[in-house]
C-alpha positions in Angstrom: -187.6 -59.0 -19.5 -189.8 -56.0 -18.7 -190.2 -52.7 -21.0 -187.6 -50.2 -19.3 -188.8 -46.9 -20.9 -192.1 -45.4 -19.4 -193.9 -42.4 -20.5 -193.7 -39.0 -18.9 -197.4 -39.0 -18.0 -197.0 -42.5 -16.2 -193.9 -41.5 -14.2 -195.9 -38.3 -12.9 -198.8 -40.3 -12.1 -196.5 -42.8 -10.5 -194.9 -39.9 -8.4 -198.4 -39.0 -6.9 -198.9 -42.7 -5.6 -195.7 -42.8 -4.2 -196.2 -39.5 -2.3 -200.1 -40.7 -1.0 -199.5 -40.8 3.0 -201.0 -44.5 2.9 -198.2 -45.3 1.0 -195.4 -43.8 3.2 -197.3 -44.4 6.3 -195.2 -47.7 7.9 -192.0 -48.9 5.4 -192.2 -52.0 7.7 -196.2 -53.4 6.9 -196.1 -56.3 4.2 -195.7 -60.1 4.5 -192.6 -60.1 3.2 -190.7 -62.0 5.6 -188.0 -60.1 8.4 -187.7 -56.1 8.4 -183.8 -54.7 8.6 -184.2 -52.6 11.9 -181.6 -49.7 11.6 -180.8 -48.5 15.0 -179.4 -45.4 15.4 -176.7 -43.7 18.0 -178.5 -42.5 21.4 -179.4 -39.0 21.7 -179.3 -38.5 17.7 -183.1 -37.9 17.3 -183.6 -41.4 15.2 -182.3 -43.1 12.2 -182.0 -40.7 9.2 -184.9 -38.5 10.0 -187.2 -41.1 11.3 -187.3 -43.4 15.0 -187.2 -46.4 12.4 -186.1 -47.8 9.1 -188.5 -50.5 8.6 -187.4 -52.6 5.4 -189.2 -56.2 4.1 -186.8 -59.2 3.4 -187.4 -62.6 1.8 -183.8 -64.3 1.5 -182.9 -67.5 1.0 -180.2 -69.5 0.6 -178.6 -69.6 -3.2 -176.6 -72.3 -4.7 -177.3 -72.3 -8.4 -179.6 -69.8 -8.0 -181.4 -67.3 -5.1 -184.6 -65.4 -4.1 -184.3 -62.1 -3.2 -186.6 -59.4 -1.5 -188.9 -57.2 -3.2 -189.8 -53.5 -1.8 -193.0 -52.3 0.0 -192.2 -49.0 -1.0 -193.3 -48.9 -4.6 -195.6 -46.8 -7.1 -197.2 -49.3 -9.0 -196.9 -49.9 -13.0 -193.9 -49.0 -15.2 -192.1 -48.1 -11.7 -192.3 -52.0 -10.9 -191.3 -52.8 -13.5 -188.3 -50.9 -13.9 -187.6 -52.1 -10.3 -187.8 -55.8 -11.2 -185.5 -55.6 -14.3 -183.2 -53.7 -11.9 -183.3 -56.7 -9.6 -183.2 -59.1 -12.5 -180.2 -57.2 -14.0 -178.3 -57.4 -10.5 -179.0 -60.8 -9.8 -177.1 -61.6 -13.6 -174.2 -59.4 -12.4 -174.2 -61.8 -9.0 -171.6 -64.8 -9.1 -167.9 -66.2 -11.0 -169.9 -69.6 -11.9 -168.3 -71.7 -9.4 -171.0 -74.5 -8.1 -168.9 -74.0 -4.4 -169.6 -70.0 -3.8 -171.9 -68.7 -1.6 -173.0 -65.2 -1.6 -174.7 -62.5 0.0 -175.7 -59.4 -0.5 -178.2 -56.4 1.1 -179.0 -52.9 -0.3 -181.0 -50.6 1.6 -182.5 -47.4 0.5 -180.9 -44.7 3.5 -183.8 -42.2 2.3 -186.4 -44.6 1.3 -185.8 -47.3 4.4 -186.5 -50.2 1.8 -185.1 -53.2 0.9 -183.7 -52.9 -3.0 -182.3 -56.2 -3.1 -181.2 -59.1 -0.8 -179.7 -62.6 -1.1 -178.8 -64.7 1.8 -178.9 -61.4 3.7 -179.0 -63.6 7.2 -176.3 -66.3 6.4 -173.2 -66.1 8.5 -170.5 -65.8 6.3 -166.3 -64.5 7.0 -166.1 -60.8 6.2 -162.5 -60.7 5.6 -161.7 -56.9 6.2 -165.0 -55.6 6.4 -164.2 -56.7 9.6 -162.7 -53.2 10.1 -165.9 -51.3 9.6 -167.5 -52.4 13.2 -164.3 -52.2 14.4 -163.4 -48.8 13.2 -167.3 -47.6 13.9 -166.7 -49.5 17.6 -163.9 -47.8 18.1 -165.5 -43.7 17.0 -168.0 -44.4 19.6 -166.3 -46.3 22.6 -162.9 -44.2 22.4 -164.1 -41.3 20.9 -162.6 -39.6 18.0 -160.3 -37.3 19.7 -158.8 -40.5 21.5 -155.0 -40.6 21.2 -152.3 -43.3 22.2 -149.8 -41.7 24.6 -146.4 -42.9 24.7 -144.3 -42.2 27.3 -140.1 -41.9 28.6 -139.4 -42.0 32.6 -137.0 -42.1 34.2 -136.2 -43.9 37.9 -133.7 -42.1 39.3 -131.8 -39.0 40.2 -129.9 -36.9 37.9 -126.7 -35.8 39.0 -123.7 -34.1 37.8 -125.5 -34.9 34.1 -125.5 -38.1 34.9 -129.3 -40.6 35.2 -128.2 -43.2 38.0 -131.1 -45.5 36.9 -133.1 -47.0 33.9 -135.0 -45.3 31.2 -138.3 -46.7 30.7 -140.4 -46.2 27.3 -143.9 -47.2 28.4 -146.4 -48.0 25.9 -150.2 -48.1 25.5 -150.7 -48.9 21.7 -149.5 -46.3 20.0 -149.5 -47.8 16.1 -148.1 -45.0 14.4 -144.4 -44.7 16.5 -141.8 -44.8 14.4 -142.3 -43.6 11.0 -143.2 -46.8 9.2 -146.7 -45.6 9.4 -147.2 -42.5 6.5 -149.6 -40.6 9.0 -146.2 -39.8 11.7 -142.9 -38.6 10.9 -139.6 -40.5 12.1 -139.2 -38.0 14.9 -140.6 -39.4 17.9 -137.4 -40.9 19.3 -135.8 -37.3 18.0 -138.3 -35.9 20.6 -137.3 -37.9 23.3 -133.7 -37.1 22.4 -133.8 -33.5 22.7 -136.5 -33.8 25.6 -133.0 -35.5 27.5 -130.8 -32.9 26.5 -133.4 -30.5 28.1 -132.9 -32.7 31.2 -128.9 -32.3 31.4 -128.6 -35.9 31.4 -125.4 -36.8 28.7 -124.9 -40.4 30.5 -127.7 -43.6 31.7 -126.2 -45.5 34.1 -129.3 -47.9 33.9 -130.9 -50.0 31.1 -133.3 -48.4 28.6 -136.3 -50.6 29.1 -139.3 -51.7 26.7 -142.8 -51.6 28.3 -145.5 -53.0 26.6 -147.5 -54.4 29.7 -149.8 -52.3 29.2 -151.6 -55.0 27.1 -152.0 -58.6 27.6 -152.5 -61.7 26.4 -151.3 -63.4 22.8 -150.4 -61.1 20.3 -151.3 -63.0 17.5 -154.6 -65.1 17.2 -154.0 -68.9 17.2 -156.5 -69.0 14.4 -154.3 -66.8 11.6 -152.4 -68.7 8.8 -148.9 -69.5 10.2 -147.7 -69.0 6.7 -148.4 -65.2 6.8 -146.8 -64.2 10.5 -143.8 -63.1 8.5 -145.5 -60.5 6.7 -146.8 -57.3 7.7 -150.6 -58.0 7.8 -149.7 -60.4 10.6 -147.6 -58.2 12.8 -147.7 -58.8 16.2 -149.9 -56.8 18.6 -148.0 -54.8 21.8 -148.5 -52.1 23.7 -145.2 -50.8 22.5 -145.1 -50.7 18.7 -142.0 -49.3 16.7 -141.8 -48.9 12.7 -145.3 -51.6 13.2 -143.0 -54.1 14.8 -141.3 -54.6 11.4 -137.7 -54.5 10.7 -136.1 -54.7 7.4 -133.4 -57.1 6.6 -131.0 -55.9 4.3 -128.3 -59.1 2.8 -125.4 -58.0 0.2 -122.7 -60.0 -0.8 -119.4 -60.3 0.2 -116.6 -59.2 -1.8 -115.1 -63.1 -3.0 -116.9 -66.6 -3.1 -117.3 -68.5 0.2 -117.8 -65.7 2.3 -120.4 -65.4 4.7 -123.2 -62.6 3.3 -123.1 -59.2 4.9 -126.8 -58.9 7.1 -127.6 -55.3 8.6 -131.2 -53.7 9.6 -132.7 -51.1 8.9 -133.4 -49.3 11.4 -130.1 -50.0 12.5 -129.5 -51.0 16.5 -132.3 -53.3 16.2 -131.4 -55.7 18.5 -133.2 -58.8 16.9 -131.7 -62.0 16.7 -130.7 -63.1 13.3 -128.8 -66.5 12.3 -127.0 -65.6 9.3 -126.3 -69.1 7.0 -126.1 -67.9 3.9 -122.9 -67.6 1.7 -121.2 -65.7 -1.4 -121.0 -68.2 -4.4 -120.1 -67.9 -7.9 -122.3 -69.3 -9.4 -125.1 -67.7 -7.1 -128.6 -68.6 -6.4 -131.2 -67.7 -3.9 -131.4 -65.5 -0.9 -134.5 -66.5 1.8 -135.1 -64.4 5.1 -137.8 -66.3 7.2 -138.8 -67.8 10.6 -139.0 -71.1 11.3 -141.3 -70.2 14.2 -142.9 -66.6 15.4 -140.7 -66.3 18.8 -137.2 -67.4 17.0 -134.6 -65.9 15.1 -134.6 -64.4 11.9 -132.9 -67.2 9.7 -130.8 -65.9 6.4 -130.6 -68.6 4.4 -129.1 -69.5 0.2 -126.4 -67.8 -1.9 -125.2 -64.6 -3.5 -123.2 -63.8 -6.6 -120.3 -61.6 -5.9 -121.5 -58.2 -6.5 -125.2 -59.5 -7.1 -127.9 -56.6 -6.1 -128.9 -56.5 -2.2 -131.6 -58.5 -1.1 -134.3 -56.6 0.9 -137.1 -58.6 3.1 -139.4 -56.8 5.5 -140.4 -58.8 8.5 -142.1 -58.8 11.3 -140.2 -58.6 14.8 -140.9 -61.2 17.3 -140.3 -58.8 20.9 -141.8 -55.7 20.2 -141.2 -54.2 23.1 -137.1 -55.5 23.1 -136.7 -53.9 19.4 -138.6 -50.7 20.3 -136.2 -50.6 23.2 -133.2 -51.3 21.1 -133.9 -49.1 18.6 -134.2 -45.9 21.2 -130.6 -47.0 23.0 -129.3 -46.9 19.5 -131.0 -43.7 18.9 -129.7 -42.0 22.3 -126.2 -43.0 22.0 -125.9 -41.5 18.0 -127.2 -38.5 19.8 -124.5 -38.0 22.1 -125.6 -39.3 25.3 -124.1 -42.8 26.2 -125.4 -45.5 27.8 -124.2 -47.8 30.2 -126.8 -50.7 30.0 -128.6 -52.6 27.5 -131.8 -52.7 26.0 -134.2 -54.7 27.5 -137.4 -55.5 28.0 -140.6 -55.8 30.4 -143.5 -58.2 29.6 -145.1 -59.0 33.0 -147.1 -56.9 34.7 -146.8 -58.3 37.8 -143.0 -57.7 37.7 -143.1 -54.0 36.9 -143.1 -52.8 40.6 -139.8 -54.3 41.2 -138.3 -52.2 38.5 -140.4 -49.5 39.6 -141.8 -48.9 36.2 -144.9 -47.9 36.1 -148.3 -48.8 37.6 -151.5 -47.9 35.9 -154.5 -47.5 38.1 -156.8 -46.6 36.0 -158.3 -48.4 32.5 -158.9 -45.5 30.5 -155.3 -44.3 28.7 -154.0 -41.6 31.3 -150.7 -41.2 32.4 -149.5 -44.1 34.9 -149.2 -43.5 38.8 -145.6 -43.0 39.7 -143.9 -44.9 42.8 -143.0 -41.7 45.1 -140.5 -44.5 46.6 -138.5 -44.8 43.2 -139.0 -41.3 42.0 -140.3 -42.2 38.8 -141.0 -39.1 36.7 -142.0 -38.6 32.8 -139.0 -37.5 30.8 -141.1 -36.7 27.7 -145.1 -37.9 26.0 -145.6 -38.5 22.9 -149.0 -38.9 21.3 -150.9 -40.5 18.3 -153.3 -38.8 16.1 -156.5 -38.9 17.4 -158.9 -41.7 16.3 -160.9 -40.1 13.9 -157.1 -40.5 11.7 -156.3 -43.6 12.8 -159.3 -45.0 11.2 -158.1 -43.8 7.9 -155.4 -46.6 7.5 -157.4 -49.0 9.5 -160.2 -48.8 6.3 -157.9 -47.2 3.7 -155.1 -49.4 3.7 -157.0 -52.0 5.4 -154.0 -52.3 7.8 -154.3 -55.0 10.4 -152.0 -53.9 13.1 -154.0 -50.6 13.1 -157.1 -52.2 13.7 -156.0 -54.9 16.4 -154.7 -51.8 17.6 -158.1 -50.4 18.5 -160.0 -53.5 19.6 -157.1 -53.9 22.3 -157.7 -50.5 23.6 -161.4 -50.9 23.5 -161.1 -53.8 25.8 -159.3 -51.5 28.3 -161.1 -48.7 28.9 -164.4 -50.5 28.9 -163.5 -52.6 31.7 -162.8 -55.5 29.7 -159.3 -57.3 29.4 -156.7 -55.8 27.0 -156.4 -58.6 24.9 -158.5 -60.0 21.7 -160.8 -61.9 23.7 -161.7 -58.5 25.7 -161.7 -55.9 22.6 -163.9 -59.1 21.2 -166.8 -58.9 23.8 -166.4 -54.8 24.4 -167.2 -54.5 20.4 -169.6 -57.8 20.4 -171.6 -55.7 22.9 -171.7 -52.3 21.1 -172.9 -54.2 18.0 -175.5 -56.2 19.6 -176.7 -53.7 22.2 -176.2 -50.6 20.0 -176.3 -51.6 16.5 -178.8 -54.2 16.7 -176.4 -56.4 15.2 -178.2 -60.6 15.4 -176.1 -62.4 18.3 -175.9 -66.0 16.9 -174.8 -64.9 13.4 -171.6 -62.5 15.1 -168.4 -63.8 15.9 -165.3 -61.6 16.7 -162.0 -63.5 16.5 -159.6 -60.3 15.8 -160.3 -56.7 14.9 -159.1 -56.9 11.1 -160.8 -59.9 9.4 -157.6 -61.6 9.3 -159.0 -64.9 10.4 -161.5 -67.0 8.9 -163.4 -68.0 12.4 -165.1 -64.5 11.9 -168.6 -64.6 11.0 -171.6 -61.6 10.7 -174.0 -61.0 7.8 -174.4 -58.9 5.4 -177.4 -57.7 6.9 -175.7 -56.5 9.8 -173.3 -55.2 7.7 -175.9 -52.6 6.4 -177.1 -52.6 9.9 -173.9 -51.1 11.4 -173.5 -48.8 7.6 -176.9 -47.1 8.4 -176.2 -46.6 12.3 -173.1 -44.7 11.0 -175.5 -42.5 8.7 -177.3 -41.3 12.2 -174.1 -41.1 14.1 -172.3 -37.6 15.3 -168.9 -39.6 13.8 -170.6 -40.2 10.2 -168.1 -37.8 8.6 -165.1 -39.1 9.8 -166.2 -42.2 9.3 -167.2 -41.9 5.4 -163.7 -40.0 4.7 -161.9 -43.4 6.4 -163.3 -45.3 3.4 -161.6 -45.6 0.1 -163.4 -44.0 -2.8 -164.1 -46.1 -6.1 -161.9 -44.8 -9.4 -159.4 -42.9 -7.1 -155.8 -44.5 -7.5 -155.0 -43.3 -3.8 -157.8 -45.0 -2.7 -160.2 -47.8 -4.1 -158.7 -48.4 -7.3 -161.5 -50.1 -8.9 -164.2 -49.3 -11.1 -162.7 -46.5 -12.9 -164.4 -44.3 -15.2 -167.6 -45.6 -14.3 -170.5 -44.2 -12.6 -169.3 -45.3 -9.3 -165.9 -43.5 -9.4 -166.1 -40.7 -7.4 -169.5 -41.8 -6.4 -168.9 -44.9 -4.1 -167.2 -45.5 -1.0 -166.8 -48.6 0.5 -164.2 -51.4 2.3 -162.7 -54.1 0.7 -162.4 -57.6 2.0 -159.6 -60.4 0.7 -158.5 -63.8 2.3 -158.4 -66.9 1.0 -161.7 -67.8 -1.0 -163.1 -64.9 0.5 -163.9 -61.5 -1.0 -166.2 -58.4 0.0 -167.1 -54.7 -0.2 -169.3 -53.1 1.5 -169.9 -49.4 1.5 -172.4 -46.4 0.0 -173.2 -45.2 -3.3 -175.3 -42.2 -4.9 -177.6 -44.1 -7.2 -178.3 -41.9 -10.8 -181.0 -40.0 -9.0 -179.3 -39.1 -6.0 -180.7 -41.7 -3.3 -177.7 -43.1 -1.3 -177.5 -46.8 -0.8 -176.2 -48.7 1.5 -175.3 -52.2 0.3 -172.8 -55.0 1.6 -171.3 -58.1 -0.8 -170.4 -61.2 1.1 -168.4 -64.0 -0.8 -166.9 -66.7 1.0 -165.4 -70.3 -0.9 -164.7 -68.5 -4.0 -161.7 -70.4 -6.2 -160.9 -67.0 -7.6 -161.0 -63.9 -5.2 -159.8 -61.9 -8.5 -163.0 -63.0 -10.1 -165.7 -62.5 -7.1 -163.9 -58.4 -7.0 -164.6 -58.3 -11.1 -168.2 -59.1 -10.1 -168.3 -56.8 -6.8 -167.6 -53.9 -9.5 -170.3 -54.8 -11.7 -172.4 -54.5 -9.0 -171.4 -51.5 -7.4 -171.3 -49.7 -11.3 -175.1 -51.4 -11.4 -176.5 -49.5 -8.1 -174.8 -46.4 -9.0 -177.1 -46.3 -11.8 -180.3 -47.4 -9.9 -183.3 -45.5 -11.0 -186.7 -45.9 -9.2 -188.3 -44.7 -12.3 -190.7 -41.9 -10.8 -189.6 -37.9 -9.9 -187.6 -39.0 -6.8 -188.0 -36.2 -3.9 -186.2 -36.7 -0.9 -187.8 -36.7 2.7 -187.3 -33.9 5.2 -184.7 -34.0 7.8 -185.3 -32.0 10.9 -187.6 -30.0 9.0 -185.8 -28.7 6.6 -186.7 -29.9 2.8 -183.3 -31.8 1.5 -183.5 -30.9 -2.4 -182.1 -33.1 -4.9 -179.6 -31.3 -5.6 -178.4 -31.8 -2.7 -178.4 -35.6 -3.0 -176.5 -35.4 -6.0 -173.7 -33.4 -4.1 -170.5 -36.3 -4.7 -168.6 -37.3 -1.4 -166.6 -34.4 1.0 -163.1 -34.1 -0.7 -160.7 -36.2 1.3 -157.0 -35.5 2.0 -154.9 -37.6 -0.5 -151.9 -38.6 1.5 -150.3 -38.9 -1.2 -146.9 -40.3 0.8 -149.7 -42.8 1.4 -148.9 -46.6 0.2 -152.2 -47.8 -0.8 -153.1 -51.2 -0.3 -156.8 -52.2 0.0 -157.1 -55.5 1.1 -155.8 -57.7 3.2 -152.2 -59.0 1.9 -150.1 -56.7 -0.5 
């Protein structure tokens, strides 16, 4: 292992070498193998200060063990050799000691442009939910952070003597948050369209209240997802019309004597979704299981209660989003005084809106529909999302799927591109490659969350997409979407270490697969950009334990000379400066934190 401490005269001679123009004239010349080109947004004047990050790369493939790069950008002596025991040191920390693993792993100097260490960096591997950092970066640039979701209430007839003679339509266009379930909106939105009736004069519906979520298309769940999860949040269905995330909780209490049929009820109540209740009150109890036996059917209640045994509670995912949204605001209306003739239903198929007169939207981009002047369809009330730049928050924060899918649905639309995953696929497939730079044949998009396992990109591009952020206008709403290491609101990991409070980066979990991939200050003040790939990993528990040894490691990197940091747009950054931890982020503390995939 090489000597670590250096003397002070070496480190000032070494700090000379590294400032020589030779040495800083092209990051990119060596024979090193494959530079990491960092592209950066159009019109932002180049990647971090400079048109081009060159960066040197020798990776190959690891099983036991792995090669990984060394850095053009160097000063010679005790400063190489502090840099190869940092390597040294990192590739230790690398690994759970499973012979079936595969890793990779990139860091990238953002003021330097070199290569500090990379294994595997160009094997396609499953990202698991850093999945959600192209699409949340996609979805900055194509939508725009001030995008929001509009939601909206029409009606299709006259109003007379108080009275609607026609249907209510609630029209959606993938609004996430409506509802309440979501911490970021208040249950209020079907309050709004409450009192926004009231305003009206209308105290009866002669019609239906109807549930539009045509606005989207295609399957709302990818083939390729693990049946076993499409009960549970992560896997909610994805709809143009989303209420409380298309979840609905299923509460079961007993009845008051053996034999008894449980009591079942929702919350919210009114839900309107099909539930087969077979379980029973016994004395000497048992078990109580709420499930599906497939996606589209019923809601089964099966097993046995104790008289007087505690409620059973089970979240679960609705299988007609736009029917339970629907239900939910007929329910809502008729608590608030104004009675409805008709039932909840709802609409599916676009080609069947016109004979309802609902809607028809004539343009991609998320504006309000064009009315029928034959059916007099008029807006009753909007209601809006928070604008991107927040949305992204529980997309990376709580790594929340529906969120995500969310975005790459909408991203199909208003580029032209069908609203489904296949279309948000190639809209963000195309920003990465064109934009990014991201490597074609290594990128596969199945979803927008990392949820399936047919998703493949490297870690390369991972740090690709990490330093086209660091040029973009969007950077700071993009760093403050990322959980922070040490923070229990947030990444709760590597506590009281050097990273806490220091790194930022998004977690990945599905089976046998685990990542993180983020930024960190390293002891000087340089920022790093790294990404950790682990895919066939018997223990995802065990590849995170070695993730935090990692990230703790580079928040200690040292290059072992007087760092100085370059100019950008001609103004001297001092190091100071560098040193300056992460923009304070709101807590939302009413916030829920879960990081990775699955609770």
């Amino acid at each position: 292992m090489p000597q670590r401490s250096h003397a002070w005269i070496t480190a000032v001679a070494a700090s000379i070498l590294l400032l020589l123009p030779a040495a800083l004239a092209d990051f990119g010349s060596g024979s090193l193998g494959a530079g990491i080109e960092v592209r950066a947004p159009a019109g932002s004047g180049g990647v971090l200060g400079q048109d081009r990050v060159g960066t040197q790369d020798a990776a190959g493939m690891r099983g036991a063990s792995g090669t990984f790069a060394t850095s053009p950008v160097t000063a010679g002596g005790e400063a190489d050799e502090l840099m190869a025991a940092f390597r040294s040191d990192l590739e230790l920390l690398i690994g759970t000691g499973s012979l079936s693993e595969q890793w990779s792993v990139v860091v990238v100097s953002v003021e330097q442009g070199d290569t500090i260490f990379a294994l595997n960096a160009d094997a396609p591997m499953a990202p698991a939910s850093n999945m959600k950092l192209f699409t949340s970066a996609a979805a900055l640039h194509l939508l725009g952070p001030d995008f929001r979701f509009p939601t909206y209430l029409l009606a299709d007839g006259p109003v007379v003597d108080g009275v609607l003679e026609g249907n209510l339509v609630l029209y959606g266009t993938g609004d996430p948050t409506l509802g309440g379930r979501a911490p970021a909106r208040p249950v209020g939105a079907y309050e709004v369209f409450l009192q926004a009736l009231r305003d009206a004069g209308i105290r009866q519906v002669r019609g239906e209240v109807i549930g539009d979520g045509s606005y989207y298309s295609g399957n709302p769940r990818r083939p390729s997802w693990n049946p076993a999860d499409l009960d549970n949040w992560y896997a909610a269905p994805v709809s143009a019309l989303t209420f409380n995330e298309n979840m609905v909780t299923v509460r079961v209490a007993p009845a008051r004597a053996a034999g008894l049929p449980t009591q079942v009820h929702t919350i919210p109540e009114g839900a309107g979704v099909p539930i087969r209740n077979e379980s029973r009150v016994a004395a000497g109890g048992g078990s109580v299981a709420v499930f599906r036996d497939h996606p589209d059917g019923p809601i089964r209640v099966t097993g046995a209660m104790r008289p007087r045994q505690v409620e059973v509670w089970r979240n679960i995912t609705v299988a007609d989003p736009p029917s339970y949204a629907a239900s939910v605001l007929r329910a809502t209306i008729e608590a608030g005084g104004i009675s409805v003739e008709g039932k909840a239903t709802a609409e599916g198929d676009p080609g069947s809106r016109g004979a309802r007169g609902a809607p028809r939207v004539t343009d991609r981009l998320l504006v309000a529909p064009a009315f029928s002047p034959s059916r007099n369809l008029r807006t009753v009330a909007v209601h809006h999302s928070e604008p991107v730049s927040e949305l992204i928050h529980p997309v990376n924060r709580r790594s929340h799927n529906l969120f995500a899918e969310t975005l790459l649905f909408a991203m199909g639309r208003v580029t032209g591109e069908t609203s489904d995953f296949d279309g948000g696929a190639r809209a963000m497939h195309r920003f990465l490659v064109e934009e990014v730079g991201a490597d074609e044949a290594s990128l596969h998009i199945e979803d927008g969350s990392g949820l399936s396992r047919m998703n493949r990109t490297t870690a390369r591009d991972l740090v690709r997409l990490l330093g086209y952020m660091e040029a973009s206008p969007h950077v700071g709403a993009f760093h403050e979407s990322l959980p922070e290491a040490g923070n229990r609101l947030g990444l709760r990991r590597m506590e009281r270490s050097a990273a806490a409070g220091n790194l930022r980066a998004k977690t990945g979990t599905i089976h046998r697969t685990s990542a993180l991939s983020g930024l960190v200050h390293g002891a000087e003040g340089e920022r790093l950009l790294f990404s950790i790939l682990v895919n066939d990993v018997p223990s995802t528990g065990a590849a995170k334990r070695a993730e935090d040894r990692v990230g703790i490691h580079l928040a200690g990197f040292r290059r072992g000379v007087p760092f100085i940091l370059p100019t950008r747009e001609g103004v001297s950054m001092a190091r100071t400066e560098a040193l300056r931890p992460f923009p304070q982020v709101d807590s939302d503390r009413d916030r829920p934190t879960v990081t990775d995939d699955r609770p």
